[in-house]
N, C-alpha and C positions, 0 to 999 in steps of 0.2 A: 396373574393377579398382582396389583399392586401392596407389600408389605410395609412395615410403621418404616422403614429405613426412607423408603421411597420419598417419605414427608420432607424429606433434610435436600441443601442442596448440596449434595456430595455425589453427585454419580460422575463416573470415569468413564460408561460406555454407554451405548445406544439401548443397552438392558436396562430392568428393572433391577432393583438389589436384592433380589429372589433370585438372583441369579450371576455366578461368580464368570466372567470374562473368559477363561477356560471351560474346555469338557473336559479337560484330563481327572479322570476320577479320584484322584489324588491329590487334589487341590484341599490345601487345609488351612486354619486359620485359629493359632493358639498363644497358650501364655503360659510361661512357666516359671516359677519363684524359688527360692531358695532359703532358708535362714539357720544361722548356730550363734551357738552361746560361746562362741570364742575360741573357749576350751576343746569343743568338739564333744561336751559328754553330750550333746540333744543336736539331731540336725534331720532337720526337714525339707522334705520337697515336694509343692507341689503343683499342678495345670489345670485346666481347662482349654476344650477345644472344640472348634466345628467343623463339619467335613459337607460342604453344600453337596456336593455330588451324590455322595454316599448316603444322605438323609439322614447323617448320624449325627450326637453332640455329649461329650463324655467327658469326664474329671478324674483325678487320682488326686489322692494325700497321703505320704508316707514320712514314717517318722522313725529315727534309730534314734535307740537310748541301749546303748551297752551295747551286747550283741546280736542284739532282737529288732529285727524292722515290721514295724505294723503297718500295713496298707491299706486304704478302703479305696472303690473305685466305683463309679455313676457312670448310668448310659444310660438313654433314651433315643427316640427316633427325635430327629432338629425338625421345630414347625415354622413357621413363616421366623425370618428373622429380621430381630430387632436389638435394641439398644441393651437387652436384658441380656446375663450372663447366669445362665443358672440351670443345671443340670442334678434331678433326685435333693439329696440336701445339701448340695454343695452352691455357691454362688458368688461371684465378684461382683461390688461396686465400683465405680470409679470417683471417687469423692470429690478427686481435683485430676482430669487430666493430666499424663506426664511426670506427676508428684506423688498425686495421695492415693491409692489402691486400699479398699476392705475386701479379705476375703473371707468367708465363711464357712464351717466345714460341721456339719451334724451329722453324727451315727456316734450311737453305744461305746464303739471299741477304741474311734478317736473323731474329737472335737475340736474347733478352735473359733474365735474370732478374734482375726490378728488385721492389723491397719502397716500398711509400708509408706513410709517418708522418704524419697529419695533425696540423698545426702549431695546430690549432683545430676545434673542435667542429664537428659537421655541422651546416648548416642549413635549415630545410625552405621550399623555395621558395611563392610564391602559385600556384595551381593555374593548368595551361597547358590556354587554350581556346581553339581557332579554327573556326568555324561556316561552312560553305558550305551556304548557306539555313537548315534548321535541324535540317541533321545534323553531329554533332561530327565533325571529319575529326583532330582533335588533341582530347583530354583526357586529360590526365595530370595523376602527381606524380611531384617533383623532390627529390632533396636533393643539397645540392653543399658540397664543402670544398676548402681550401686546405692542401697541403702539402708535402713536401718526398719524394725519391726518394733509391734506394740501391742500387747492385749494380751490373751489369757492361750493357755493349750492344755489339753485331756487327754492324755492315752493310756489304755487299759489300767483306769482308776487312780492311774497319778495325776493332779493337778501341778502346772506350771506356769508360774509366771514369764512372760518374756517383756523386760524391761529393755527399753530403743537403749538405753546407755548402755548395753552390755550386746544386747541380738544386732548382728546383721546381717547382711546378706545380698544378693544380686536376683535380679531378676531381668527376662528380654522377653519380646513379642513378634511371631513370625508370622508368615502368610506368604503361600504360593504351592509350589509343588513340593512331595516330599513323600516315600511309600507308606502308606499306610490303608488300614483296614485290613480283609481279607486277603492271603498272597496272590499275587499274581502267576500264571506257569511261567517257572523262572525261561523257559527257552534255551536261547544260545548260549545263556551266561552260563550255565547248568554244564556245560561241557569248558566252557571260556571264560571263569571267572577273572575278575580284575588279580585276587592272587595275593591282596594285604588292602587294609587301608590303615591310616594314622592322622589324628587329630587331638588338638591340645588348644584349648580353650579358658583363657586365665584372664578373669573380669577381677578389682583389685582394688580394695580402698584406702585410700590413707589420709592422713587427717586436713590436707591442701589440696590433694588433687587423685584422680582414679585413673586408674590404667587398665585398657581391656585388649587382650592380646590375642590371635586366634591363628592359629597354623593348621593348615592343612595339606598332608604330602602322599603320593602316592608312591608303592613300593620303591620307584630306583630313586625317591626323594624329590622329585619335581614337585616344585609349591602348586597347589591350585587355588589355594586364597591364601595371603598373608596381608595381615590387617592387623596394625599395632599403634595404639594412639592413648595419647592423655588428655583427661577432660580435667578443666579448671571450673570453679565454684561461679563463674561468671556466661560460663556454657562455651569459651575460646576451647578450642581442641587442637593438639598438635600431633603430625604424624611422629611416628618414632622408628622410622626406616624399615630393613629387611633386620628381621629379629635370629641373631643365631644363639639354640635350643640347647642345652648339653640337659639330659635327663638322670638322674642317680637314681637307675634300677635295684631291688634289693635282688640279690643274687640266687639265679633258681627260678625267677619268675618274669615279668613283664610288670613288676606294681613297682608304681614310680616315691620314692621314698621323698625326693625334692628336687629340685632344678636350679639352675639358672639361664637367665633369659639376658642377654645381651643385645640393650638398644642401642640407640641415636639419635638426639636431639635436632630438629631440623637445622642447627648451625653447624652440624657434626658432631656434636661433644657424646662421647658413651655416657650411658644411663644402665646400671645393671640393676638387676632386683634377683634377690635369693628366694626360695621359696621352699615352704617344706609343709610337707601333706600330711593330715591330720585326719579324722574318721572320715569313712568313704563310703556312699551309697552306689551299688551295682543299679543303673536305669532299669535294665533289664531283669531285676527281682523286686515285680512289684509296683514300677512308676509306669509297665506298657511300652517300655521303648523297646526298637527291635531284638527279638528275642524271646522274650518274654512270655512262657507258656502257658500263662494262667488268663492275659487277658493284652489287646496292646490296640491301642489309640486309631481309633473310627470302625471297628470291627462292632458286627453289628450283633447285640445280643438279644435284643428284643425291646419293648418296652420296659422303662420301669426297671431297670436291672444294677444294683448293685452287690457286691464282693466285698466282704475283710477277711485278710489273710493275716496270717505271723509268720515271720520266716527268720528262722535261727541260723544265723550267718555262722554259725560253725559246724553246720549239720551237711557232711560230706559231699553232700549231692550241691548244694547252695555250693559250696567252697568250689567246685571240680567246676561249675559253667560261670561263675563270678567273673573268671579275666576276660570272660568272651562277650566286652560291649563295652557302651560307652560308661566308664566308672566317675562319678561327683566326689572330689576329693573336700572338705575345708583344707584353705589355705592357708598359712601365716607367712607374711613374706617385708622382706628391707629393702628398703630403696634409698641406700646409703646411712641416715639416720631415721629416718622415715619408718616407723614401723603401720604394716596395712593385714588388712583381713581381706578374704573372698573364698574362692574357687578356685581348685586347680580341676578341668577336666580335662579326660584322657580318653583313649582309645586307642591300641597299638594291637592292630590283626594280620595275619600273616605275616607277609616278608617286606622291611623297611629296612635298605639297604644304608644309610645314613647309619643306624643304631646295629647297625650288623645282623638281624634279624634275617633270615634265611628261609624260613619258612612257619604255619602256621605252631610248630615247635619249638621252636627256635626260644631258649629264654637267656637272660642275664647272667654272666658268667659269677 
């Protein structure tokens, strides 16, 4: 049966838009946003996503303020799709393509209605691959921007302002393959794991121009994406070569205290940027990303289903599975006088022979 999408002339294949180009049941199609107050005392994050396969269509919003993260999360079964973005009381507008984003968040424990202005043009990231033998378990595209927030936020009976001159944040949009919902039987990997993965992920703004940096290496440090570029206010983008990484671990652990990223300007010239990590949100306590015991992105809960939890990031159990996932740093970082906000994200599991890392023990000396 034909859906409202079908009305548009946008199709890509002999289908209807009831229907994604893939069977692979993993096929997903989300958004995820980020915002802080600078300082890092308030940092938020949150998605919405569809899973056509799965019949699923779910959101999160989680907020830290000190050492307490509050999450609420939405799930229902996805019905014909359309132009609407809106899952239980969660929901995105798009006011202006590309630019202006409303998103919306009702429940009791945390509210918001916050508007993103991107401060620079969108940019379309290098295509994300990761192969277990030689079936894609990740193939997608990205596009990701830097910019600023606006409106009101609520959590557990505090009211906050978030003023664009002071909030900002990054946000990207993906679609294609990627695990999610229900596990799969892990099979051969179950006895033949990959053995480590490591990604670092630093979208970046500064008051001319934005930097979005993304490495991904597998244990003996082979790159499988590296994608480093600057976007100008006029939407010109320039590569910024093979980026090398030096990370300042705090010692005892695998949390990245700050970095530096060593570029190059497409006429040769270096370009460094210093970076140092500011409060951090665990994906996997709370946002659904892999991990996540309570609830994680296209997994089917029934109709009509949402969740608020609290979780006290010094409450030992929180602390002891924290390192194990993708962790959302705030960033502050220089780019010679330049001073920028964003993201620094990480992820260092198992063995990453580059940082000396040896095994899924292995920490900072």
């Amino acid at each position: 049966m034909p859906v409202p999408l079908d009305e548009y002339p946008i199709h890509q294949t002999g289908l209807s838009l009831a229907r994604v180009a893939s069977s692979d049941r993993n096929f997903y199609d989300r958004s995820y946003f980020n915002g802080h107050n600078r300082d890092g005392g308030v940092f938020f994050i949150t998605g919405f996503g569809v899973y056509p396969n799965l019949g699923v269509t779910d959101a999160y919003a989680l907020v830290r303020h000190g050492d307490v993260q509050r999450s609420v999360r939405f799930s229902d079964a996805l019905g014909d799709r359309s132009l609407e973005q809106k899952v239980g009381g969660y929901r995105i507008e798009v006011v202006e393509p590309l630019q202006r984003i409303r998103v919306i968040c009702e429940h009791d424990d945390l509210s918001f209605d916050l508007t993103w202005e991107g401060a620079f043009p969108t940019v379309q990231e290098q295509p994300h691959l990761i192969l277990s033998g030689n079936r894609p378990i990740i193939e997608a595209s990205r596009f990701a921007q830097l910019g600023s927030w606006a409106g009101t936020l609520h959590v557990d009976g505090d009211d906050i302002t978030v003023d664009p001159a002071v909030w900002t944040g990054t946000r990207d949009r993906s679609w294609g393959i990627r695990p999610v919902g229900e596990s799969e039987p892990p099979g051969r990997t179950a006895s033949e794991p990959s053995g480590g993965f490591w990604w670092m992920y630093v979208p970046l703004r500064f008051e001319d121009f934005a930097v979005v940096v993304i490495v991904q290496e597998e244990p003996d440090g082979k790159r499988t994406l590296n994608d480093a570029v600057r976007i100008w206010p006029d939407g010109r983008t320039e590569q910024l070569g093979w980026p090398r990484i030096s990370i300042d671990y705090r010692s005892g652990t695998r949390h990245p205290m700050g970095a530096r990223l060593e570029l190059s300007t497409p006429d040769g010239k270096p370009l460094e940027i210093e970076v140092t990590t500011g409060t951090n949100v665990p994906l996997h306590v709370g946002c659904g990303y892999g991990g996540d015991p309570d609830w994680q992105h296209g997994q089917w809960k029934g109709r009509d289903w949402s969740l608020s939890s609290r979780y006290d990031l010094t409450d030992p159990a929180i602390v002891a599975r924290a390192p194990y996932g993708v962790i959302d740093h705030v960033a502050h970082a220089r780019c010679g006088d330049a001073e920028g906000w964003g993201l620094f994200e990480h992820a260092s599991l198992g063995r990453h022979d580059p940082t000396g890392f040896a095994d899924w023990g292995s920490v900072a000396p």
